[in-house]
C-alpha positions as CSV (number, residue, x, y, z in Angstrom):
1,X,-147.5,-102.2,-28.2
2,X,-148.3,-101.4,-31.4
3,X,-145.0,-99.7,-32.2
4,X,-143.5,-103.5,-30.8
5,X,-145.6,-105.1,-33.3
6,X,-144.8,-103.1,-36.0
7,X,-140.6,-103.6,-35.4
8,X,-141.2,-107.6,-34.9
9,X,-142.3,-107.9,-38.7
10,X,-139.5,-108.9,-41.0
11,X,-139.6,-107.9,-44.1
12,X,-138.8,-111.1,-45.7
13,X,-142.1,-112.0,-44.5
14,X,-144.5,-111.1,-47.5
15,X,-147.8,-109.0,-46.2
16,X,-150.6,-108.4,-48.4
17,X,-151.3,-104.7,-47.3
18,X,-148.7,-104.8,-45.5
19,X,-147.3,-100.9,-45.2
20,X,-148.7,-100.4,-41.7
21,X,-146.2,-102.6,-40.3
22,X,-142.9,-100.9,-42.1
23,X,-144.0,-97.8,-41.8
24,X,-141.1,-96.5,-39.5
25,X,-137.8,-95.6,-41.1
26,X,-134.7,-96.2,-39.7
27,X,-131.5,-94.1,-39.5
28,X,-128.9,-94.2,-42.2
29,X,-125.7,-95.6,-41.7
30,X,-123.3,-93.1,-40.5
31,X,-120.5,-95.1,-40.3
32,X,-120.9,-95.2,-44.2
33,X,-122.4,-91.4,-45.5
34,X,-121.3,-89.3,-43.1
35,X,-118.3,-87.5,-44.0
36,X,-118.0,-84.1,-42.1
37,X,-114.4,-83.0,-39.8
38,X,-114.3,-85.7,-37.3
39,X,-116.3,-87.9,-38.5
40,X,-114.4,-91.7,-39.1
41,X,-115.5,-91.6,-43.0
42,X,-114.4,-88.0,-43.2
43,X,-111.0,-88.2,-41.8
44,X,-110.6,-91.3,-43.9
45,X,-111.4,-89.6,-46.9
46,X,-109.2,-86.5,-45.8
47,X,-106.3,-88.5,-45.7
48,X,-106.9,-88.3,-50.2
49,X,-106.6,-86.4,-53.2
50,X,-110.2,-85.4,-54.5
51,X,-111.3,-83.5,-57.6
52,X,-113.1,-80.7,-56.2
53,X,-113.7,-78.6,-59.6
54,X,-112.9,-78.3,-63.2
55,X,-110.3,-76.0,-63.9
56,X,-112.7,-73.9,-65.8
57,X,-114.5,-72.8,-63.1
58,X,-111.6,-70.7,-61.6
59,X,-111.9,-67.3,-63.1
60,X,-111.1,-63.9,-62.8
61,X,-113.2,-64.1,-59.4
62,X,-113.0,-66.9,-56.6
63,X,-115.2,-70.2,-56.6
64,X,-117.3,-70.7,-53.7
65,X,-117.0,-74.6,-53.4
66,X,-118.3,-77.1,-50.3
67,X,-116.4,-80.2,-50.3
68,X,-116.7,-82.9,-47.1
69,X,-119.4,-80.2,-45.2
70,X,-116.1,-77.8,-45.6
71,X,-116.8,-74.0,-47.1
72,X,-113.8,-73.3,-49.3
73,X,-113.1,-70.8,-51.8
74,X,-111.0,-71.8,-54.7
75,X,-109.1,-69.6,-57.1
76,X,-106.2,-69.3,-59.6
77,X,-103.7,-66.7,-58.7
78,X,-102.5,-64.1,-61.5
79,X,-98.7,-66.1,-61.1
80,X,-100.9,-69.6,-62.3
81,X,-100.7,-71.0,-58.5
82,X,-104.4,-72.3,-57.2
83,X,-105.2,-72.3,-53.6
84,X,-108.1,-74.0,-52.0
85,X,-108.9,-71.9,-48.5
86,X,-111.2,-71.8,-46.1
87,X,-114.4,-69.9,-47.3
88,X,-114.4,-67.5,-44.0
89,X,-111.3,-64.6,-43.9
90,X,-109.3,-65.6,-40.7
91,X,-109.8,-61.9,-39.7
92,X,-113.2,-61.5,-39.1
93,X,-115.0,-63.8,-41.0
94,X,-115.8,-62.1,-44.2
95,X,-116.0,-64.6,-47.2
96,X,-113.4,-64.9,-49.7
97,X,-115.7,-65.8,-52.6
98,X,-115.3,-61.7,-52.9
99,X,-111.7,-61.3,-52.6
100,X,-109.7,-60.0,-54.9
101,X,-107.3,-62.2,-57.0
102,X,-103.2,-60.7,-56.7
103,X,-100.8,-61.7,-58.1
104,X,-99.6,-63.9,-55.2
105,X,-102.7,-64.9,-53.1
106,X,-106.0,-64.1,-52.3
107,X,-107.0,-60.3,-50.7
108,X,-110.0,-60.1,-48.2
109,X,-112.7,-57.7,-49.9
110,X,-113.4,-56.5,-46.0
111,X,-110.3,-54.8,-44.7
112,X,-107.8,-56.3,-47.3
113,X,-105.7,-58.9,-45.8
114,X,-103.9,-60.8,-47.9
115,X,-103.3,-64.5,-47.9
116,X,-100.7,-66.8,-50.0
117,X,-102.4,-69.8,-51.7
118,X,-100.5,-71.8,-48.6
119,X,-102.3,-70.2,-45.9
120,X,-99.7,-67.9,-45.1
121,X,-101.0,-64.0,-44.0
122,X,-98.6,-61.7,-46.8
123,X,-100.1,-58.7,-45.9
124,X,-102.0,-56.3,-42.7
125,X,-103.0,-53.0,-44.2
126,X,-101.7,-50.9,-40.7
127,X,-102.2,-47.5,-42.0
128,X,-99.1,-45.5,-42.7
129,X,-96.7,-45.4,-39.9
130,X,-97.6,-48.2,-38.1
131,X,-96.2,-50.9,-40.9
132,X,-94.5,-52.6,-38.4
133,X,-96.9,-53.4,-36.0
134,X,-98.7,-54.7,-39.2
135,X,-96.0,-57.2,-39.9
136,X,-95.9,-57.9,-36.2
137,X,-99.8,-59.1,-36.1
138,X,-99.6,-60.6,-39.6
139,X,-96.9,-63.0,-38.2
140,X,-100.2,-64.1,-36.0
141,X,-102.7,-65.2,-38.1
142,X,-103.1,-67.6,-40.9
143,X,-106.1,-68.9,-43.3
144,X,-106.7,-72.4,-43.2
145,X,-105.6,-73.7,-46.7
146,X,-105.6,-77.4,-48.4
147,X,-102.7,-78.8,-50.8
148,X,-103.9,-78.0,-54.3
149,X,-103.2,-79.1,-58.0
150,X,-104.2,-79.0,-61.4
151,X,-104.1,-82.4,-63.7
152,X,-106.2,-82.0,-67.2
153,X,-108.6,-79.7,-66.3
154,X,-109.6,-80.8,-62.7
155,X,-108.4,-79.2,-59.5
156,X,-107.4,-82.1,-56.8
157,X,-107.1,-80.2,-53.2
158,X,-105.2,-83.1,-50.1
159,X,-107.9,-82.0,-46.9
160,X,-105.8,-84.1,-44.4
161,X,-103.1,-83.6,-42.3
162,X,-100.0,-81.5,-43.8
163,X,-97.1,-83.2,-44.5
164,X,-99.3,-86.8,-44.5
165,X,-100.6,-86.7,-48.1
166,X,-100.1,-89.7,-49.8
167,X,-98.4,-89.8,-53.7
168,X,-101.1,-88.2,-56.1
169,X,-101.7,-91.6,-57.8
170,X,-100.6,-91.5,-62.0
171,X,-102.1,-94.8,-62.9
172,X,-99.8,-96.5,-65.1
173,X,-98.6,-94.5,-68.4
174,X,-100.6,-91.3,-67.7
175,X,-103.7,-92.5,-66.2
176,X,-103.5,-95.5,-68.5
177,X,-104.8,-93.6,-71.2
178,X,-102.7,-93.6,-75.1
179,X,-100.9,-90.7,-75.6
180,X,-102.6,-89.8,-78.4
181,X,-105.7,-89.9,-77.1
182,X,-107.5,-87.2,-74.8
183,X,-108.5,-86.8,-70.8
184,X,-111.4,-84.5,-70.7
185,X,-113.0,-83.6,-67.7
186,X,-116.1,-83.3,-66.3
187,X,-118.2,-82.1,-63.2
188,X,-122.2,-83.4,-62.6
189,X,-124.1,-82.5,-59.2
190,X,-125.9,-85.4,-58.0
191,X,-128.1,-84.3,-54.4
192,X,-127.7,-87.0,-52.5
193,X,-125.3,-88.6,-50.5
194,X,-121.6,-89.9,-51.6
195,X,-122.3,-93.4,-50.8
196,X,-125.3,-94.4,-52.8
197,X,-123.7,-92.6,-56.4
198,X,-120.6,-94.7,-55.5
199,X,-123.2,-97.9,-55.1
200,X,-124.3,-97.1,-58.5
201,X,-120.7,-97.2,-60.6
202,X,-120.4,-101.0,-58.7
203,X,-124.0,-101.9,-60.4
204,X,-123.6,-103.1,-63.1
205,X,-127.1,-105.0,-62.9
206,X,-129.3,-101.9,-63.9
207,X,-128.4,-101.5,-67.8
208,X,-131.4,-102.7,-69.3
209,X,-135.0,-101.6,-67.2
210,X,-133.1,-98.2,-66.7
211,X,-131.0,-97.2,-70.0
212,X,-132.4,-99.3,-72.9
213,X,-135.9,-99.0,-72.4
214,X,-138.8,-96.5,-71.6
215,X,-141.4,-97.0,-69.0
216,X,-143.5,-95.1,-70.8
217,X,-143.1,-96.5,-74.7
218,X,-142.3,-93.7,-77.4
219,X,-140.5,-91.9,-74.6
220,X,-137.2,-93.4,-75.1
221,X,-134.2,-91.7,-74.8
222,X,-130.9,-91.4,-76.4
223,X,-128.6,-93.2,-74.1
224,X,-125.3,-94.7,-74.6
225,X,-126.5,-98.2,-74.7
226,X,-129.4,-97.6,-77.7
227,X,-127.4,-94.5,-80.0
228,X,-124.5,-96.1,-79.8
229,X,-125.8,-99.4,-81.1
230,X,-124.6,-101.5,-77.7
231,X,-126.4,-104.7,-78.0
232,X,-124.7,-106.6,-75.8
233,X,-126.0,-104.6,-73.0
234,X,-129.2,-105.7,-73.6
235,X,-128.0,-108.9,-72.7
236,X,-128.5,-109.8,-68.5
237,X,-124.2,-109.9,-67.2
238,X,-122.9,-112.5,-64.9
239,X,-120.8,-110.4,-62.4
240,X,-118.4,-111.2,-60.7
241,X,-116.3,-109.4,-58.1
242,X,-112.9,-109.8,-56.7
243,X,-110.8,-107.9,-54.0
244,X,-107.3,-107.0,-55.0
245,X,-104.3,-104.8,-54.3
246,X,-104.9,-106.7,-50.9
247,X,-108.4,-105.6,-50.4
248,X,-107.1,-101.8,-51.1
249,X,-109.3,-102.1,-54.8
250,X,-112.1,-104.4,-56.6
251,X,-112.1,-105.3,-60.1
252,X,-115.2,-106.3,-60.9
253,X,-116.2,-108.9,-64.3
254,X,-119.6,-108.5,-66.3
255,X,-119.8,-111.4,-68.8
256,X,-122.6,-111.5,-72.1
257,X,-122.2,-113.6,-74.6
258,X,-122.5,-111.0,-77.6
259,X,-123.1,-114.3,-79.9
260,X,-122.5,-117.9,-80.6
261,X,-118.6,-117.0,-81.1
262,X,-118.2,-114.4,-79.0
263,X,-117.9,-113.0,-75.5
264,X,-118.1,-110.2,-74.1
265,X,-115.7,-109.6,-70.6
266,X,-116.3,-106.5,-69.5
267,X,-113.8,-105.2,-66.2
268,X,-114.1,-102.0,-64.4
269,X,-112.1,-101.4,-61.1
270,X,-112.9,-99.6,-58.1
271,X,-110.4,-97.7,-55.4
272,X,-110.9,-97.2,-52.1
273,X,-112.5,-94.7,-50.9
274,X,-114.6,-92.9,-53.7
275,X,-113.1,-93.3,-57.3
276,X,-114.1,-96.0,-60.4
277,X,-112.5,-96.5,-63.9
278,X,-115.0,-97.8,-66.1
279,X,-113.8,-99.8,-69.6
280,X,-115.0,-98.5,-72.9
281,X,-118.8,-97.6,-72.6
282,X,-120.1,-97.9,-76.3
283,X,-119.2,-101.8,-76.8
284,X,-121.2,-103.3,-79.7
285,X,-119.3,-106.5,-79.6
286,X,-118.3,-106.4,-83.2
287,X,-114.9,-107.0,-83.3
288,X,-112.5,-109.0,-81.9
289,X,-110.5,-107.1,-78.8
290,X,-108.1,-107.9,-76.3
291,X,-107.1,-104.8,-73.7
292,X,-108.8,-102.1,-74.0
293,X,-108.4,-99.5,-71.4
294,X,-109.9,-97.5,-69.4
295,X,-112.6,-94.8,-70.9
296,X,-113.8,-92.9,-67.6
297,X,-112.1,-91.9,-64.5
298,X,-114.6,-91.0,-61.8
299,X,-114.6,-89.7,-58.3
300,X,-118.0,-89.7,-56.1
301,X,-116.8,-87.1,-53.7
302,X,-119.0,-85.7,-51.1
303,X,-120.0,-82.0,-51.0
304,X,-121.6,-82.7,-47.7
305,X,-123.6,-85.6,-46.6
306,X,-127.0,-84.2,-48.7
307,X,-124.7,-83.7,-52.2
308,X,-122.0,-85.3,-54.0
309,X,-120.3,-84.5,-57.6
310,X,-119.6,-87.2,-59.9
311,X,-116.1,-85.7,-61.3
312,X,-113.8,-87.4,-63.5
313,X,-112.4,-87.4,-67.2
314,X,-113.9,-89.4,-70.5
315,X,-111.1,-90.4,-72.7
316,X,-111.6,-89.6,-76.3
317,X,-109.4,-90.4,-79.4
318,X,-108.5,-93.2,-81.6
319,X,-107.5,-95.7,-79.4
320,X,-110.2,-96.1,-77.1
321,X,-113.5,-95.2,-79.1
322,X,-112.7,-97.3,-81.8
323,X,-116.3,-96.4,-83.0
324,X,-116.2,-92.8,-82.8
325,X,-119.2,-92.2,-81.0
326,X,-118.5,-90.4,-78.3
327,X,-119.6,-86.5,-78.0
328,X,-117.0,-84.0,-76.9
329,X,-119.1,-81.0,-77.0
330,X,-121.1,-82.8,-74.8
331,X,-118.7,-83.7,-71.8
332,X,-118.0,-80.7,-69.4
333,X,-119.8,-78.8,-66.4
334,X,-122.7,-80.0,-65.2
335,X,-122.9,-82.4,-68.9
336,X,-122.0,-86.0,-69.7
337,X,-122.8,-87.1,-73.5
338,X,-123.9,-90.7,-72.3
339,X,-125.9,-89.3,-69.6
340,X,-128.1,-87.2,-72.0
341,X,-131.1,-86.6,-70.0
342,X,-130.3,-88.2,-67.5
343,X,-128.3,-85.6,-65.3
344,X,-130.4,-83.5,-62.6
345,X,-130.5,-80.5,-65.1
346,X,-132.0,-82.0,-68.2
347,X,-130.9,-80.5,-71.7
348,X,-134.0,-78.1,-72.8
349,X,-134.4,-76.8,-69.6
350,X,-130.5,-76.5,-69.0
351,X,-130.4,-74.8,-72.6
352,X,-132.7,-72.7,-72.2
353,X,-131.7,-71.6,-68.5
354,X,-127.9,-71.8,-68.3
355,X,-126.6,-73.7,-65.4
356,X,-130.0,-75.3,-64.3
357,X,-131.8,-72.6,-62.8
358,X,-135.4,-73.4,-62.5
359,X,-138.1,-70.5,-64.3
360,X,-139.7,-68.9,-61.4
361,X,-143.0,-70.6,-62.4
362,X,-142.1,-74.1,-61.1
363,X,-142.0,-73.7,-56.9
364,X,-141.5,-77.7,-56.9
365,X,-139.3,-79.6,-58.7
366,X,-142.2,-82.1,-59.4
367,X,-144.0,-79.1,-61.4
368,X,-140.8,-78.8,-63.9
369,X,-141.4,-80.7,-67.5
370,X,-138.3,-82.1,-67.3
371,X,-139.6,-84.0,-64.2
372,X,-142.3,-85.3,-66.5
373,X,-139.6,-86.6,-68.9
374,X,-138.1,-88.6,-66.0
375,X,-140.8,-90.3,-64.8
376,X,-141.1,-91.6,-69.0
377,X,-137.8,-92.1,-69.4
378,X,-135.6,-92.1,-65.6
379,X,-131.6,-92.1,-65.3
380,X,-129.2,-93.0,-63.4
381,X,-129.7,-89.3,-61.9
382,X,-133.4,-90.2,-60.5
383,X,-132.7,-94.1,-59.9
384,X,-130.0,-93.0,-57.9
385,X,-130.9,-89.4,-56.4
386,X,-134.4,-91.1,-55.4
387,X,-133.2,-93.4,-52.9
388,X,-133.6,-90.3,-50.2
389,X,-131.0,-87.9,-49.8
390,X,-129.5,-90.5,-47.5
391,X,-130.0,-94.0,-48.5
392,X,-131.4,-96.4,-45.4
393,X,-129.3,-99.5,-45.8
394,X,-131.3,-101.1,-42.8
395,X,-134.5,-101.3,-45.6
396,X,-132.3,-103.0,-48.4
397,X,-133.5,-106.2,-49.9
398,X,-130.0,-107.6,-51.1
399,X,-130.0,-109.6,-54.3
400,X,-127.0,-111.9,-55.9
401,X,-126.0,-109.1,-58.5
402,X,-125.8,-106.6,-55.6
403,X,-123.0,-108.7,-54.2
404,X,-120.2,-105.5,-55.8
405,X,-122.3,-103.1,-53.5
406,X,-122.0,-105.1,-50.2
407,X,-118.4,-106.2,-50.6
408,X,-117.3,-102.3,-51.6
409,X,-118.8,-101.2,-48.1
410,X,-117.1,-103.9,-46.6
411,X,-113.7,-103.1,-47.4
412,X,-114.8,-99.4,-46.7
413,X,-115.8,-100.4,-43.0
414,X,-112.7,-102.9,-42.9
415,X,-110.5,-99.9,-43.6
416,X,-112.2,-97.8,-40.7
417,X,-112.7,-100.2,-38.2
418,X,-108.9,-101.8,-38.3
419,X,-109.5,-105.0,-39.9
420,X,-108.0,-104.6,-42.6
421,X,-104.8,-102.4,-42.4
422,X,-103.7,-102.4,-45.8
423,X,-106.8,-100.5,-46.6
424,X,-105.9,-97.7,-43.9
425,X,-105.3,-94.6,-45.6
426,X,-101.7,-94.9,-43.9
427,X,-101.5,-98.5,-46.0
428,X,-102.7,-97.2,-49.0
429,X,-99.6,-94.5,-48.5
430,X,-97.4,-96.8,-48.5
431,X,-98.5,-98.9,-51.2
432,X,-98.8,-95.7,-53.4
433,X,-95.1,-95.0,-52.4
434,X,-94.2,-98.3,-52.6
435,X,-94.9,-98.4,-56.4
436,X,-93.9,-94.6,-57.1
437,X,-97.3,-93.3,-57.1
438,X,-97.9,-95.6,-60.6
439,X,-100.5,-98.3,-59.7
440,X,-101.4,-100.7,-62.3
441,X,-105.2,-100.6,-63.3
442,X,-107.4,-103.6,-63.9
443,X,-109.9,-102.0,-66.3
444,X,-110.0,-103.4,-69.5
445,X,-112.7,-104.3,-72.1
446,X,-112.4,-107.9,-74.0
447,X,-114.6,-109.3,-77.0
448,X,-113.3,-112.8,-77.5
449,X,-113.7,-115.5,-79.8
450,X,-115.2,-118.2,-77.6
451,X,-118.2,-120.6,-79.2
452,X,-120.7,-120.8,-76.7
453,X,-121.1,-123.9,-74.9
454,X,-123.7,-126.9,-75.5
455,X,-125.7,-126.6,-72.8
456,X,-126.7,-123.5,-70.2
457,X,-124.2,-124.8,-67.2
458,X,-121.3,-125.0,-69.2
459,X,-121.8,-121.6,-70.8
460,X,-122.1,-120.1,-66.9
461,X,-118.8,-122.3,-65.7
462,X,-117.3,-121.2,-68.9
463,X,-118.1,-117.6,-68.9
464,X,-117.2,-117.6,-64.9
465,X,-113.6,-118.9,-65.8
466,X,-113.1,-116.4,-68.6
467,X,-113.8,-114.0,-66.3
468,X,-111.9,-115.0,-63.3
469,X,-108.8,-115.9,-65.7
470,X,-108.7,-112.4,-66.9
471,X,-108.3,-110.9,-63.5
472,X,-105.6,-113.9,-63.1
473,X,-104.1,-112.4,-66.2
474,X,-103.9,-108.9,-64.9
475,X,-102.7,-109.3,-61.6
476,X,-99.5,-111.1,-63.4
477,X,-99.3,-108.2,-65.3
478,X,-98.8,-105.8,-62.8
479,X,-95.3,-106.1,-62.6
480,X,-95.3,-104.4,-66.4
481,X,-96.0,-101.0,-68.0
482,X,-96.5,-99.4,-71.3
483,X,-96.5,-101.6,-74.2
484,X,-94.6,-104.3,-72.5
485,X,-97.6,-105.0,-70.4
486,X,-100.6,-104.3,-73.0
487,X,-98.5,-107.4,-75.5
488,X,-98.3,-109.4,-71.9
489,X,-102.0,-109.1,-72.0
490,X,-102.9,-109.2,-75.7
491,X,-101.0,-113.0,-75.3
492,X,-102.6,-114.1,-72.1
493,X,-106.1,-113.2,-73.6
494,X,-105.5,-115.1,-76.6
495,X,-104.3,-118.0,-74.5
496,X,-107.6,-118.2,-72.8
497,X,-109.3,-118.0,-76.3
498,X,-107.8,-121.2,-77.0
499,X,-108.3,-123.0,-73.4
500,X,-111.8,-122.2,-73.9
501,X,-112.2,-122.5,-77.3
């Protein structure tokens, strides 16, 4: 009865005291989070390219990697070829992270087969005599291997069926990045599940309590949004979020009025299943600017349903960080220079210990100083890595600005459960193929010269229309590339400065 009592009380029901009656804690969503072999998330997601390194990490010995609850072993060959296998020789179940890179494949340190970055058994060491029986039996087994590539400094690996991989997406002109600017990559453990690291790129609600200020005052940190002299982040957005590419992607609007004359549009875009470009991150509303593209590519990609890795590139150069802000030295493996502080390994301890490892003295991660300096001064690394290994949807308390959040897992569960076929991975095939692996990207970050309105309801219609007349702009656009399509926008913007002005 008193288990009945407890599940009858709705949440939504304020309770002074209350925590008896909420005590229980349902299961995550699996539909959602989980993403092992089988599983409907994980074949979805199979059926993509992923970043499952940086190129860096393949040396002169083989990368033990877990992507999608898979062990794999990743390395460069000495011909330049990179293979992702599975972890576990085919043999007798030695693993490959001690092989021995040839010059064509991989060789087992146990009894020294050898293995093609395909798969494909090269070699049975028979002893001498019997080297045809060898090739007999090697003509019998085969390593389980994954579709592999390189693209500036990441290695992508195509888990799904072989011969079904989709185009490996170039989007627009090189990732839509100038050519005279720079992809860098970079690689950051987050332990916790895909899902709620994804959640996070679609908030864009969380700027100010969690990367402007300190809970605990004289403890602030240097985040993007205070070094970098952002004001208008300090400024509440109006989002916005709208379903495009037929429900295959969401662009998403946030919209601050930087000052009396100008506005602030700010859209990122979001691909189904796990990846986010994200406009220029060091905005201080200054100028006027119509267009500017995208300034991080990221992928949430699951390492198994407790871990993830936010992997991507930060653009750097002249085109894009106007301002000159940005930190190269600081953007790499397990680092992000906006994130200072604010990944799982934070910088003194990281210095001080290499990759993260924790001093023997600290049995508890809640003993480590850097923990300490969290709870002063929290990320996006504890905001998000705090929600439980698995977030629990079923506890939520959905707000208005959440609405990016809900709709994203929406056209995720649309895509699995049929509803929306253009969103099936086989959909999103075609489209791919249907536009030779070039999609168009909707991320772009606009200052314009708008006077605010006279009073606070025409500044919110106004600022909603901006918005939504941007999005209208770019989906016109798509039909464009290169400069052809950045003077297509530069006019439409300007247009709208003039409606609304």
């Amino acid at each position: 009865m008193a288990q009945e009592a407890r599940m009858a009380v709705s949440r939504t029901r304020p309770i002074p005291y209350g925590g008896y009656h909420v005590n229980s804690i349902p299961d995550h969503d699996p539909q959602l989070t989980e993403t092992g072999p089988g599983t409907p998330m994980g074949e979805y997601m199979r059926r993509f390219w992923h970043p499952v390194c940086m190129s860096e990490e393949l040396t002169d010995v083989p990368r033990y990697l877990r992507i999608l609850g898979e062990d794999l072993v990743a390395f460069r060959d000495k011909s330049g070829r990179v293979g992702v296998l599975h972890l576990h020789c085919a043999h007798r179940g030695a693993s490959l992270e001690y092989g021995m890179i040839q010059q064509r494949g991989i060789m087992c340190c146990y009894h020294g087969f050898v293995f093609d970055v395909d798969g494909t058994c090269l070699e049975v060491p028979f002893p001498p005599g019997e080297e045809r029986e060898g090739d007999k039996a090697r003509r019998t087994i085969w390593q389980g291997a994954y579709k592999a590539r390189e693209e500036h400094g990441l290695v992508f690996a195509y888990m799904g069926p072989p011969g079904d991989e989709p185009p490996f997406p170039i989007w627009e002109g090189d990732y839509t990045v100038h050519t005279d600017d720079e992809l860098v990559p970079y690689s950051n453990h987050q332990t916790c599940n895909w899902m709620q690291v994804q959640d996070n790129s679609v908030d864009q609600y969380h700027h100010i309590p969690l990367h402007t200020t300190a809970l605990v005052p004289g403890h602030e940190q240097g985040t993007t949004f205070t070094e970098a002299g952002a004001a208008p982040y300090l400024i509440r957005p109006d989002l916005q979020f709208f379903p495009v590419d037929d429900g295959r992607t969401m662009a998403w609007t946030s919209s601050r009025r930087f000052d009396e004359n100008k506005i602030f549009i700010r859209v990122n875009h979001q691909i189904l299943p796990n990846v986010s470009f994200h406009s220029y991150l060091f905005e201080d509303g200054s100028k006027r600017k119509h267009f500017s593209r995208v300034h991080m590519h990221r992928w949430s990609v699951p390492v198994d349903d407790h871990n993830s890795k936010m992997i991507g590139w930060r653009v750097f150069g002249p085109h894009i960080d106007t301002r000159d802000v940005g930190k190269r030295h600081l953007v790499g493996f397990e680092k992000m220079d906006f994130l200072e502080g604010q990944c799982g390994m934070r910088r003194p301890e990281r210095l001080q210990y290499g990759q993260g490892e924790l001093p023997p003295v600290y049995k508890d991660h809640r003993e480590r100083p850097a923990y300490h300096e969290a709870q002063h001064a929290p990320g996006d690394y504890e905001a998000v890595c705090s929600q439980r290994r698995i977030a629990v949807h079923a506890l939520e308390s959905p707000m208005k600005f959440d609405q990016g959040v809900y709709l994203f897992r929406k056209m995720l569960r649309d895509a699995l459960n049929g509803q929306n076929p253009a969103a099936s991975a086989d959909g999103i095939k075609t489209w791919l193929e249907s536009c030779g692996g070039r999609p168009k990207s909707y991320c772009s970050g606009n200052i314009l010269l708008v006077p605010q309105a006279s009073t606070p309801e025409s500044e919110v219609k106004a600022r909603r229309g901006i918005a939504a007349d941007v999005i209208k702009a770019t989906i016109e656009s798509n039909s464009l590339s290169g400069d052809e399509r950045d003077a297509f926008m530069q006019a439409r913007l300007s247009e709208i400065e003039q409606r609304y002005g």
